[in-house]
N, C-alpha and C positions, 0 to 999 in steps of 0.2 A: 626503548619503546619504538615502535613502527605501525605507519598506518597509510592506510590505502582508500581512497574516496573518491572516486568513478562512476558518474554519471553519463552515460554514453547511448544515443541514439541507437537502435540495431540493424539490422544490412535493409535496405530499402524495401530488399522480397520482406522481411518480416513488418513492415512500417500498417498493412493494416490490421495488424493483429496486436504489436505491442508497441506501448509509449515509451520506454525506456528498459534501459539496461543497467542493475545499479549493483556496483563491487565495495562492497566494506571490508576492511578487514582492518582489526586491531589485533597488535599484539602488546603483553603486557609482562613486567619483570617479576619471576617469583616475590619478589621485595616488596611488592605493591599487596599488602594483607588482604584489601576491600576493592574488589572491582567495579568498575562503573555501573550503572542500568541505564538503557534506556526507554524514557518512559516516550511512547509513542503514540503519538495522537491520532484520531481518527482522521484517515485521509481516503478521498473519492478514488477505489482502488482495488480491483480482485489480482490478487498475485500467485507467483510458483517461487520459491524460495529454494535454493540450495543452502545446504550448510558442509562445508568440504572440509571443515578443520573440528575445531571443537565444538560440537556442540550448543545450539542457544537454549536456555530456559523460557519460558513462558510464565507472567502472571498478570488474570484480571484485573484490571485494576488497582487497589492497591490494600489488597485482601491480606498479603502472607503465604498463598498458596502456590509455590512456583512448581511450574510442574515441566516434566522434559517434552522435548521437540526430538522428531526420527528427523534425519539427513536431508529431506526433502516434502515438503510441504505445500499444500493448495492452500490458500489463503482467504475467506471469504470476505462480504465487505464490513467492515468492523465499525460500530457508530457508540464502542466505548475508549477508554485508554489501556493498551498493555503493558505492561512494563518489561522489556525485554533484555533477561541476564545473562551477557555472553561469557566464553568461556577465557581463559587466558590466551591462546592463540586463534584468535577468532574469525571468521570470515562468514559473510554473506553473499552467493549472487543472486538479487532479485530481479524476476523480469515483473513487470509492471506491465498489463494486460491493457488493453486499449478498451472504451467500454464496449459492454456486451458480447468480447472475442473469447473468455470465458469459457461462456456457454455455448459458443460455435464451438470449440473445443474441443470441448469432454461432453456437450450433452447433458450438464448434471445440474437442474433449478437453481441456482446461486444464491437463493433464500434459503435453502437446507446448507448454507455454511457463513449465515451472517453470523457471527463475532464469533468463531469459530476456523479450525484447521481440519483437512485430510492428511491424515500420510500420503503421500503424494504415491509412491507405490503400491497402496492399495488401489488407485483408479490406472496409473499405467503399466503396473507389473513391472516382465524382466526389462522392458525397454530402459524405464526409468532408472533402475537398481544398475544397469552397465550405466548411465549418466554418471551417477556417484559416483560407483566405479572411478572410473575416468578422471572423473575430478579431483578425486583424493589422490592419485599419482601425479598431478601437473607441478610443475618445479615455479611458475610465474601464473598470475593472475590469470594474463591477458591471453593463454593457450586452455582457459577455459572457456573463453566467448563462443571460439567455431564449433564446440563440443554441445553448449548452450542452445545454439543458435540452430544448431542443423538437426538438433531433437525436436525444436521450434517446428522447421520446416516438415519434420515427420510428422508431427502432429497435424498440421495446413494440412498437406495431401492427405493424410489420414481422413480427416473431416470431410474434405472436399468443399472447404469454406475458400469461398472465391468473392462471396459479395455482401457488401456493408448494407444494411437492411435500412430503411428511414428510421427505426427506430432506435437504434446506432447511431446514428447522426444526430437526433434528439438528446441524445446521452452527450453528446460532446460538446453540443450547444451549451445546455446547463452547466458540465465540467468547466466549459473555457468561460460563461458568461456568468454562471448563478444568479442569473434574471428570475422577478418575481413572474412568472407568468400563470394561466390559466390553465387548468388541466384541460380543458374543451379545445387551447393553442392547440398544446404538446400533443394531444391527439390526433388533433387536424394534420402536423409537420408529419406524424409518424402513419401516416393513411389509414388509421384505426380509430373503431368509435372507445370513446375514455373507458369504456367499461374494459376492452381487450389493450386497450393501451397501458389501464394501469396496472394489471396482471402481468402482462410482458414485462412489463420493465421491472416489475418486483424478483418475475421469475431470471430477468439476465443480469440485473445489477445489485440485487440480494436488498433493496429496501423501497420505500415510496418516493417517487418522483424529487414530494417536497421535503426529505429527510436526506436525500442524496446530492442536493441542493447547499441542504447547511451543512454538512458537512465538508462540499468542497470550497464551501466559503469560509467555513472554521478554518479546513489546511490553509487557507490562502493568509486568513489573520496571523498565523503564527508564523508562517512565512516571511510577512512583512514585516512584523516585529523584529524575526532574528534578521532579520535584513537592513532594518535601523529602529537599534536598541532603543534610541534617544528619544523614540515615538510615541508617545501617554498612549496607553490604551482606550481612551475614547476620539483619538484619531483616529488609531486605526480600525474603529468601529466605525464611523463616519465614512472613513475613505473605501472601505470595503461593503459600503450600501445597508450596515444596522441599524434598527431605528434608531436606537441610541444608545448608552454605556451599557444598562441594566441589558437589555438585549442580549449582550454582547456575555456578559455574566452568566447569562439563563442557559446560553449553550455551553460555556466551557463548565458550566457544574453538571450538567446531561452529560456530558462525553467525557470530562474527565475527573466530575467529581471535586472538584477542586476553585478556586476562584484563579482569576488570572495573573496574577501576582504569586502567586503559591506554587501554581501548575509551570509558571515561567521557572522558581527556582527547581521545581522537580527536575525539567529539561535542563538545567544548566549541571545537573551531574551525568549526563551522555559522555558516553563512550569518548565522541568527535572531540565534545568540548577538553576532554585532557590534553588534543593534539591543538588549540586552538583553532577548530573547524568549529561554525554552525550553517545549520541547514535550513535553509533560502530558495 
């Protein structure tokens, strides 16, 4: 078995447009009957996804419906759990969009692809499809990044997105802080009155101010958990500003359906977790 886990900043030209750069890949021995899933929780997040090897599956929740993913995928913001079936030789590069760069982008409401995917070739065509290309002949990870990266750059000049808007910045305040605040604040930071403030933001981050809020406090709870195990889950309600345990309960059955203890063993059959990796 082999496995590749890459989280890596992208070249500074791309720093305002995306937060990270992230390379999975598992491979796995025909011997192994039953492949891992993983079950992925909602995180404050519009992404573009390659898939250069086999193949990922897709399923809501945890319906039984799994259905196929094309090579390249737009990503919208998701406020349920997926469960994601990779294939035996697997791989993902994800870029992870900074907020609201998105929608500088492509131009496309990012509320028309909350908990939802594009074929990603349907919005950029042939440019996109030589990406793949490309990618499917590279012999190592890492001689996909400049490939990645300098589609990235086409994209920027394409746009002619040069400048982070106030309400860009508002986005990242909540991402980094998930402060209780007022929507008449957020307004005020973003120089719009709450009525156009809170349409914009539904239209570049695909949900409500205060739904995109808990869930970057959700990722942050599971975060901390896989970070120390040893943590009773009404810590890390407490340390991460819940009212209090039930709280804490009310979101993880919204998003994943599940209570916290149950959703915890879901994640503990991940892909990573075969190579003793968890995600922090």
């Amino acid at each position: 078995m082999d496995a590749i886990f890459d989280y890596r900043l992208p070249s500074p030209a791309l720093r305002d447009y995306v937060r990270t750069l992230q390379i999975v890949g598992c491979s796995f021995p025909s011997s192994m009957a039953v492949l891992p899933v993983k079950s992925y929780w909602p995180r404050a997040e519009n992404t573009l996804a390659f898939y250069p090897k086999d193949p990922e599956k897709h399923e809501y929740g945890f319906n039984g419906n799994v259905l196929g993913k094309p090579c390249s995928t737009l990503n919208g913001q998701y406020s349920i759990v997926t469960n994601r079936h990779v294939g035996r030789d697997f791989m993902v590069f994800q870029v992870q969009f900074q907020p609201g760069a998105l929608f500088q982008l492509t131009g496309i409401p990012i509320n028309e692809l909350t908990n939802t995917f594009l074929d990603a070739e349907a919005v950029f065509s042939t440019e996109i499809s030589r990406v793949n290309e490309r990618l499917s002949y590279t012999k190592h990870y890492t001689e996909m990044i400049p490939i990645v990266e300098n589609f990235l750059l086409y994209l920027i000049n394409r746009a002619k997105a040069r400048h982070i808007r106030p309400i860009d910045k508002v986005s990242r305040f909540l991402l980094q802080h998930q402060s209780v605040v007022s929507l008449d604040w957020l307004a005020d930071q973003a120089c719009l009155s709450q009525r156009q403030f809170y349409r914009q933001f539904v239209e570049r981050e695909g949900v409500s101010p205060k739904l995109y809020t808990r869930i970057a406090r959700f990722e942050n709870a599971m975060k901390l958990k896989n970070a120390r195990p040893s943590l009773d889950w009404l810590s890390v309600a407490v340390e991460l500003g819940y009212y209090d345990y039930q709280h804490l309960v009310r979101d993880f059955k919204e998003f994943t359906q599940l209570t916290p203890n149950a959703f915890l063993d879901a994640d503990t059959k991940s892909p990573e977790r075969v190579f003793g990796v968890t995600e922090t």
